[in-house]
C-alpha positions in Angstrom: 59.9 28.5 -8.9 59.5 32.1 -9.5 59.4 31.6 -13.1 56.7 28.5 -13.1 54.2 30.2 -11.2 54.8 33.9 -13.4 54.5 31.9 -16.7 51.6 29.2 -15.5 49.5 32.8 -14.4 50.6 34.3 -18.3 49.4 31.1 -19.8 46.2 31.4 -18.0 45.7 34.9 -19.1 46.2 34.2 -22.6 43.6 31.0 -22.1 41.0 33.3 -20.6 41.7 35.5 -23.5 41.4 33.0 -26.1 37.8 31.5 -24.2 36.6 34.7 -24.3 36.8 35.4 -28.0 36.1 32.3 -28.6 32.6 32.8 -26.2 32.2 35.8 -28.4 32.0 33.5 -31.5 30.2 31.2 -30.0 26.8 33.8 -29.0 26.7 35.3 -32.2 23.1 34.8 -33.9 24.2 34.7 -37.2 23.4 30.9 -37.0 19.8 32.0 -37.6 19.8 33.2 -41.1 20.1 30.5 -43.4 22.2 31.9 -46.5 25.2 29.9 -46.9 24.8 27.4 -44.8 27.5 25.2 -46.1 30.1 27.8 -45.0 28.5 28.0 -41.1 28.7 24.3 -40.9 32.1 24.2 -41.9 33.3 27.2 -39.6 31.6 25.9 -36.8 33.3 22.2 -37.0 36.6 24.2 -37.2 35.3 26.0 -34.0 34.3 22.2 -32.6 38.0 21.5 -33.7 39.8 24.1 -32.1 37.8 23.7 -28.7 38.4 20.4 -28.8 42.5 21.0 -29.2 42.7 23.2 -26.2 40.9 20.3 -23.7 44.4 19.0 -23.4 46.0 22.3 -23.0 43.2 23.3 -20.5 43.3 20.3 -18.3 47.1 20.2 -18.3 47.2 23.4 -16.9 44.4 22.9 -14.1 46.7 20.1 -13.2 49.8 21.9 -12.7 48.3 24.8 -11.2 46.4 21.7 -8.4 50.0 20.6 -7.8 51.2 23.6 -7.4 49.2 24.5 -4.7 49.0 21.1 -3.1 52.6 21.3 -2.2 52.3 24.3 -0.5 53.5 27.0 -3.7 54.7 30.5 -2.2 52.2 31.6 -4.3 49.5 29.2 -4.3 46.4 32.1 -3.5 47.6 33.8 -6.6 47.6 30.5 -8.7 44.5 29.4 -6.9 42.6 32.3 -8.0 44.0 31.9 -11.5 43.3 28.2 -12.2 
């Protein structure tokens, strides 16, 4: 039990690590200038891509995490706060 809830709260570090870059990317204003635009379109459909591969991973883990805490997880405040 020990070692779901340690590595569910890792996994939700690295996911609020990987959102945060990616929200990085996603306020940049470079979108504004219009050299190259074939190159932005392209690197933001593989930035639609990769957002849209990590909806599984995200949803899977707010799932486990509401189990978790459901059944009454010793450490369902920590995993609350994290999910």
């Amino acid at each position: 039990m020990v070692y779901v809830s340690l590595s569910l709260i890792l996994f939700v570090d690295e996911l609020e690590s990987w959102i945060k870059e990616k929200l990085k990317t996603a306020s940049e204003e470079s979108w504004k200038e219009l050299t190259n635009l074939s190159a932005k379109i392209q690197k933001h459909q593989a930035f639609e891509a990769e957002v849209a591969g990590h909806k599984y991973v995200i949803d899977n883990l707010d799932q486990s995490g509401g189990e978790m805490v459901n059944t009454d997880h010793f450490a369902k405040q920590t995993i609350s706060v994290s999910v």
